[in-house]
C-alpha positions in Angstrom: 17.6 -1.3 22.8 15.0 1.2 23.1 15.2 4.4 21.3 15.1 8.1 22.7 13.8 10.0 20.4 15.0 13.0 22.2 18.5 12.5 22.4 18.4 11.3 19.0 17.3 15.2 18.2 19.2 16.7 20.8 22.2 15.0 19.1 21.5 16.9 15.8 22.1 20.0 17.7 25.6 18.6 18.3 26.2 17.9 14.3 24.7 21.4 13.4 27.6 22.9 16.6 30.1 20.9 14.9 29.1 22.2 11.6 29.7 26.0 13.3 25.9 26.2 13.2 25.2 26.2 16.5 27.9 27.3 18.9 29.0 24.0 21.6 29.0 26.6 24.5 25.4 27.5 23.8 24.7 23.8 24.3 26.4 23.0 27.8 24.8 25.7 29.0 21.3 24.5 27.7 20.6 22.4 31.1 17.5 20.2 31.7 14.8 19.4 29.0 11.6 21.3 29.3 9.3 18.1 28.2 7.0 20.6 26.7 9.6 22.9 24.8 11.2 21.4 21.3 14.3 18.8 22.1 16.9 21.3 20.4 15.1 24.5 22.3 14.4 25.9 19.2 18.4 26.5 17.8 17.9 24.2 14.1 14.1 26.1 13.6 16.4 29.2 13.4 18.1 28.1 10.7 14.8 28.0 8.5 13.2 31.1 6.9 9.3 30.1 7.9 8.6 32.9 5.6 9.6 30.9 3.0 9.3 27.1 3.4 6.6 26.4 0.7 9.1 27.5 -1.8 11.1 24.2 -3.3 14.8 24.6 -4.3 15.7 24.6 -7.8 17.1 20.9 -7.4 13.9 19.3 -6.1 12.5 19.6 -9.8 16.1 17.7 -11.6 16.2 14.3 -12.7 18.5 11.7 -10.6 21.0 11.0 -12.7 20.4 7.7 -14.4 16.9 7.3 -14.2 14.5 9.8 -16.3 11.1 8.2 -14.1 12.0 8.2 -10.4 10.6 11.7 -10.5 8.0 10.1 -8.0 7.6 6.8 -6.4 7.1 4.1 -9.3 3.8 1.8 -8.9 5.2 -1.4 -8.3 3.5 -4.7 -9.7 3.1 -8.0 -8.9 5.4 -10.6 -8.8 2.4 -13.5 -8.5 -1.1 -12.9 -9.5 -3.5 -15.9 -9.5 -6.6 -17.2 -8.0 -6.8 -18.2 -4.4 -7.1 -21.4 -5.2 -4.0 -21.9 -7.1 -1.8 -19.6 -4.3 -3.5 -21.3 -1.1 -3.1 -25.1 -2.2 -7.1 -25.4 -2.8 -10.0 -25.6 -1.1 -8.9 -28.4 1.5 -5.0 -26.9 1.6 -3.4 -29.8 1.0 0.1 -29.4 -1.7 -1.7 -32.5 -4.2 -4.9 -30.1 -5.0 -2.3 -27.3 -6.3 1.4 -26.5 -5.8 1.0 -24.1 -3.2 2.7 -20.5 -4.5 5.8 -18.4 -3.6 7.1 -15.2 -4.2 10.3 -16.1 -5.5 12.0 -16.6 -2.5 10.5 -20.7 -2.2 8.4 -19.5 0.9 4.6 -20.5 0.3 2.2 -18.2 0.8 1.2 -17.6 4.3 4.2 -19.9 5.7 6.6 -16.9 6.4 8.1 -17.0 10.1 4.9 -14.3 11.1 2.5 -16.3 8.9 -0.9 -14.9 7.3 -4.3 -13.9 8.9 -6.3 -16.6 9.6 -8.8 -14.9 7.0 -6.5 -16.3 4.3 -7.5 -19.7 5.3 -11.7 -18.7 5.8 -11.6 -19.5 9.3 -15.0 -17.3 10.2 -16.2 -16.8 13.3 -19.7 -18.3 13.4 -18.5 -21.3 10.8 -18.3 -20.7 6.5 -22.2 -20.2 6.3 -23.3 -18.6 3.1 -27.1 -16.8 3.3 -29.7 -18.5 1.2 -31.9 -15.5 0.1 -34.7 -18.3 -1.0 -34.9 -20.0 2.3 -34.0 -16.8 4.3 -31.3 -19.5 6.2 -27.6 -20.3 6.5 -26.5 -23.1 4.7 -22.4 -24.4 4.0 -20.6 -22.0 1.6 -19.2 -23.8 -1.7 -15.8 -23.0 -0.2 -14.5 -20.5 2.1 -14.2 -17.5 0.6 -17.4 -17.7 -1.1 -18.6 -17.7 2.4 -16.3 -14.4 3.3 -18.2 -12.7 -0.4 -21.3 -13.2 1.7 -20.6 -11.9 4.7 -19.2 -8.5 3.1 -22.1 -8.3 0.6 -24.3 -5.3 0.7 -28.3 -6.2 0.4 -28.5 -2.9 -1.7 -28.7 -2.2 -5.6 -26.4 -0.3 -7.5 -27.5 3.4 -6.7 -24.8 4.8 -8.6 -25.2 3.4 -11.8 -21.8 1.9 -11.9 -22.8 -2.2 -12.4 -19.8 -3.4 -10.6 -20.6 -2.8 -6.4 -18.8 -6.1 -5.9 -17.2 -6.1 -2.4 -14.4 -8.9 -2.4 -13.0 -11.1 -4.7 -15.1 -9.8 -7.7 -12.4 -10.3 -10.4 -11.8 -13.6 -12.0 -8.6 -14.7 -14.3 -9.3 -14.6 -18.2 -10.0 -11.8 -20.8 -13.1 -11.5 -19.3 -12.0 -11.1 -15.5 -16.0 -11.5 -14.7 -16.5 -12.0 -11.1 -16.1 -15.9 -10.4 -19.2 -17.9 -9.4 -17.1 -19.1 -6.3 -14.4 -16.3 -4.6 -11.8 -18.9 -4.2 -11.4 -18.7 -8.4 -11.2 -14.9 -7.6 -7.8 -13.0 -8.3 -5.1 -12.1 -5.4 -2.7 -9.9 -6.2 0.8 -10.7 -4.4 3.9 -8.8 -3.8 7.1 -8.7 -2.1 9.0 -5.9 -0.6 12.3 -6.0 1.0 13.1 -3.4 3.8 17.4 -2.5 3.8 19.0 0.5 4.9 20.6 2.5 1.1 22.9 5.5 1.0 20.6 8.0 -0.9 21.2 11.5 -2.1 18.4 14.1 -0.8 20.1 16.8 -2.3 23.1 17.6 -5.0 25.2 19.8 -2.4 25.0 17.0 0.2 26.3 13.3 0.6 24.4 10.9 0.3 22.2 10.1 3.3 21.7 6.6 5.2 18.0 5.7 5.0 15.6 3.2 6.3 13.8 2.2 3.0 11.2 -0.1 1.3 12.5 -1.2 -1.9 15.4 0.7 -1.7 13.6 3.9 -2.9 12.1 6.9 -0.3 9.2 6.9 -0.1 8.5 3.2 -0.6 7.0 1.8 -3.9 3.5 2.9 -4.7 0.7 0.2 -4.5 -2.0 0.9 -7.2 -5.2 -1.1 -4.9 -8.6 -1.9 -6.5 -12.1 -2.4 -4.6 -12.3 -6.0 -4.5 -9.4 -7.3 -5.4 -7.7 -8.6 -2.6 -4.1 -8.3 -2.1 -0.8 -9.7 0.4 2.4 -8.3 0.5 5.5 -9.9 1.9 7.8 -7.6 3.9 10.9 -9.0 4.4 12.7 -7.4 7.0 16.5 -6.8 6.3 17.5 -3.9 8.7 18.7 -4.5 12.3 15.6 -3.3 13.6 12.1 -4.4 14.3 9.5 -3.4 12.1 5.5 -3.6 11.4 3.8 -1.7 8.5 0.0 -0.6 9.3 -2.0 0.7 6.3 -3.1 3.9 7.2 -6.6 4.2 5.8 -7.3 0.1 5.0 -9.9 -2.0 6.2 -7.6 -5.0 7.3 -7.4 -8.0 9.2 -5.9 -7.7 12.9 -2.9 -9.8 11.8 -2.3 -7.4 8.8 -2.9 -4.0 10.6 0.5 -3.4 11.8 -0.3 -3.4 15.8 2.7 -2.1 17.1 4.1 -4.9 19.0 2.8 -7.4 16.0 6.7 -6.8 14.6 8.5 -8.4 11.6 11.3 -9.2 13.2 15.1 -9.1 11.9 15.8 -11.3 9.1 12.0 -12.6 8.8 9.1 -12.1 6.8 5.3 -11.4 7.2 2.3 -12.3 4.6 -0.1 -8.8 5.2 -3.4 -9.4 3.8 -5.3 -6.7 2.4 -8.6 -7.4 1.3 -9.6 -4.3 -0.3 -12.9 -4.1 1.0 -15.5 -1.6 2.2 -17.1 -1.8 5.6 -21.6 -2.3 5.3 -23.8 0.2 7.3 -27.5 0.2 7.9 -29.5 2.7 6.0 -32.6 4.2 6.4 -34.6 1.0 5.1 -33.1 -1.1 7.8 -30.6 -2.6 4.9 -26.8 -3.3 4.7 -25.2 -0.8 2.1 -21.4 -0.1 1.2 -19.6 2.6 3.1 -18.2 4.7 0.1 -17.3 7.7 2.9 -14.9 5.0 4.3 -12.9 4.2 0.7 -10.1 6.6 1.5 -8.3 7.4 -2.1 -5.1 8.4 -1.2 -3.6 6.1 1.9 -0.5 5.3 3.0 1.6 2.6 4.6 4.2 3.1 7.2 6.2 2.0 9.8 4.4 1.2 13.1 6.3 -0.3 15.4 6.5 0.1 19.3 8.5 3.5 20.6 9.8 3.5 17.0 7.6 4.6 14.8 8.5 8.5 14.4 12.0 7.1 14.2 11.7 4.8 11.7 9.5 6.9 9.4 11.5 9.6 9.5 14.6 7.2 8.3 12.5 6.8 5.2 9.6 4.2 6.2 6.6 5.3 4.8 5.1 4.7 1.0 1.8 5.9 -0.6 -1.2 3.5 -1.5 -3.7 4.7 -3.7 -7.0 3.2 -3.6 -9.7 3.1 -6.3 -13.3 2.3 -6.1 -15.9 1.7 -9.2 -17.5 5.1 -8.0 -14.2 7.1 -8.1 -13.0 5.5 -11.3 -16.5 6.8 -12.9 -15.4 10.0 -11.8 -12.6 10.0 -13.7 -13.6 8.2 -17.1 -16.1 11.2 -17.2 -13.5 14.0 -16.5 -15.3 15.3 -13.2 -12.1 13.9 -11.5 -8.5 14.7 -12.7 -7.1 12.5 -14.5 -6.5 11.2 -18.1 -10.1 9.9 -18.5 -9.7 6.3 -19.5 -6.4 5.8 -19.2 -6.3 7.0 -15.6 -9.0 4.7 -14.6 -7.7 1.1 -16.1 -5.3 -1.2 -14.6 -2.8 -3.1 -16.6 -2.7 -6.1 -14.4 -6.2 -6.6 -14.8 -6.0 -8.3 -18.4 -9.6 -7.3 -19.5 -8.5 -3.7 -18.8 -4.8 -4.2 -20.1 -6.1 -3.9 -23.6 -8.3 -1.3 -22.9 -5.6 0.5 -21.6 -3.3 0.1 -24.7 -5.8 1.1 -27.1 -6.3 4.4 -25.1 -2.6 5.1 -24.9 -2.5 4.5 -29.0 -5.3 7.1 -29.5 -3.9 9.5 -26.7 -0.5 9.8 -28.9 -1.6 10.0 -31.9 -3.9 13.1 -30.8 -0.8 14.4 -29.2 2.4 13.1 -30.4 5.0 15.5 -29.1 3.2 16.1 -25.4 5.0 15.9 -22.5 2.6 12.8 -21.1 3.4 11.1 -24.4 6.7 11.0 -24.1 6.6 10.0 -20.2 4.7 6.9 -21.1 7.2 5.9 -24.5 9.9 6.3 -21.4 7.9 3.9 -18.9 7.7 1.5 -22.3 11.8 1.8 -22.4 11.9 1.2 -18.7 10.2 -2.0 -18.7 
C-alpha cells in the first residue's frame, strides 16, 4: 500500500474538527489541494503561538514515572563484542576455524534474510593486495581485512599530535586493546535493535500515543561510535511496514547505507556494517591524508525507506549517533571542548579505557560528592 502523505495530514484536520478545533463546515468547503500551499491550508499552524514556540512546557523537564534516567535517549551497548575472526568463522569462513557468532537470536552474523555487505567478508575490488612500502608493489594481505587497513590508510604522520590516526580496525581485545598486527584480530562491536510499534505518552494531559520506534524508546537508542572501531547492527524489523535505516553522516558500505528500496522487510533482519572510517584526500604534497572535515560528531540514523520516510520518522524512527575521533576526544580531555575532561572522552566497552574511566569517576565524586553529575552516574550504577 503506498502512503499519501497528504491525506494522512489532511486527516489531522479532521481529528482537530472533531475535537471542535477546526469547524467540519470549514473543511467541505476547502476544495482542491493547492500542491504548493500546506495539506491542512494553514488551520492546525493557527493553533500555535509562533511567538512562542522556543519556549518548553513545564512537563518536558519531569521525570517518566518509573525511570529517573530516560531523561534522554540511553547509549545502548553491545550485546557481542569480539574480534572478526571469532564473529566471522575465521579467515577461510568455515564453522571448524571458530563458532561463527550470533546476537542472541541463533542467527550468525551476516546470515540474516538481507545478509551483510560483502565488505564483511574482504571481497575487494582489485583482489586482498596489501602495499609493500619496501618493494613499492602489491603483494597478498595476511588476511582480508588487513588488506581493507591498507586500503584506508593515510601515507601521512600524525600532524595533530594525537599517536593514534588509526583508520580501521585499530583496536585489539586485552587490557592493552593495541591495534592488532593483523585487522581480522581487531574488535567489532555488534548490536541488535528491534523495530515494534509502543503506546508512548508525549505528554501528561494526553493518552498515550502509538509510535513507530527502535527499541521501544523515541528517539531510538543512542550509539556511542569510535574512529576505527568497526561496528554492525542487526535491525529486526517487527512493524507491518517496510523499513531501511541510512546513517546520516556515516561513511558506509552500499549494503549498509539504507538506499531506499534496499528494505528490511516485515518480520526479517539486516546485518548494517559500519566501519567507522574516514575517507583519504590528496594534500598539497601529492599524499593520501585523513578527512577530519568529514568525521561529523553528532549524526543520526533514521528511517529511509521508499515514499515513507517522512512518515515513518515522524512515527518515531529516528535515533542519534554520536561519533568520536582521536582529534575531538583531545579536545575534550583538554577542556577546549565541553565535556567532563576525561571522563567524557573514555569508553567503557573498550577495556583499556574501562579502568580509566572508573578511576576518573572515583576522583570526580570525591571532589564533588553531593553534585548533580554525581548522583546521575550512582543512578546509571543502580540502573545496570
Amino acid at each position: 500500500m503506498t502512503l499519501n502523505r497528504r491525506h494522512f495530514i489532511r486527516s489531522s484536520s479532521v481529528v482537530a474538527a472533531g475535537a471542535g478545533l477546526v469547524s467540519q463546515t470549514e473543511i467541505a468547503k476547502s476544495g482542491p489541494q493547492d500542491p504548493y500551499e500546506p495539506a491542512d491550508k494553514g488551520r492546525l499552524a493557527k493553533l500555535f503561538n509562533k511567538g512562542e514556540q522556543h519556549v518548553l512546557p513545564a512537563w518536558a523537564f519531569q521525570r517518566p514515572v518509573g525511570s529517573p534516567l530516560r531523561i534522554v535517549p540511553h547509549t545502548i551497548r553491545p550485546v557481542v563484542q569480539e574480534t572478526w575472526e571469532k564473529l566471522s568463522g575465521g579467515a577461510s569462513h568455515q564453522p571448524k576455524v571458530a563458532p561463527y557468532a550470533s546476537l542472541g537470536d541463533n542467527i550468525p552474523l551476516g546470515k540474516a534474510m538481507h545478509g551483510i555487505a560483502v565488505e564483511w567478508n574482504g571481497n575487494l575490488i582489485g583482489g586482498n593486495l596489501k602495499y609493500d612500502t619496501q618493494s613499492k608493489g602489491w603483494g597478498p594481505a595476511a588476511s582480508a581485512w588487513e588488506a581493507m587497513r591498507e586500503r584506508v590508510r593515510p601515507e601521512t604522520k600524525d600532524e595533530y599530535g594525537v599517536n593514534d590516526l588509526g583508520n580501521w580496525g585499530k583496536f585489539g581485545a586485552g587490557p592493552t586493546s593495541a591495534e592488532p598486527a593483523d585487522a581480522k584480530d581487531c574488535l567489532v562491536r555488534c548490536y541488535k535493535i528491534e523495530m515494534f510499534e509502543a503506546l508512548l505518552k508525549v505528554a501528561p494531559a494526553f493518552p498515550p500515543t502509538m509510535f513507530y520506534t527502535y527499541q521501544g524508546t523515541v528517539p531510538g537508542p543512542m550509539f556511542r561510535f569510535r574512529h576505527g572501531m568497526p561496528v554492525v547492527v542487526r535491525f529486526q524489523n517487527k512493524l507491518q511496514t517496510e523499513v531501511s535505516i541510512h546513517h546520516h553522516g556515516g561513511h558506509n558500505p552500499t549494503h549498509a547505507d539504507g538506499f531506499p528500496s534496499f528494505y528490511v522487510l516485515q518480520g526479517e533482519a539486516r546485518d548494517y556494517m559500519y566501519p567507522n572510517i574516514l575517507p583519504l584526500r590528496i594534500n598539497k604534497e601529492g599524499l593520501s591524508e585523513l578527512d577530519f572535515g568529514e568525521g561529523q560528531s553528532t549524526t543520526w540514523y533514521h528511517d529511509h525507506g521508499l515514499d515513507a520516510t517522512a512518515f515513518n520518522v515522524m512515527r518515531g524512527l529516528s535515533g542519534f549517533a554520536l561519533w568520536f575521533d582521536e582529534v575531538e576526544l583531545s579536545l575534550i580531555r583538554k577542556g577546549v571542548l565541553p565535556g567532563l575532561g576525561e571522563i567524557s572522552a573514555l569508553d567503557p566497552d573498550i577495556e583499556r579505557e574501562r579502568v580509566l574511566l572508573n578511576n576518573a569517576w572515583r576522583a570526580f565524586k570525591a571532589k564533588n560528592p553531593s553534585g548533580y553529575l554525581a548522583k546521575r552516574h550512582e543512578l546509571a550504577m543502580v540502573a545496570k
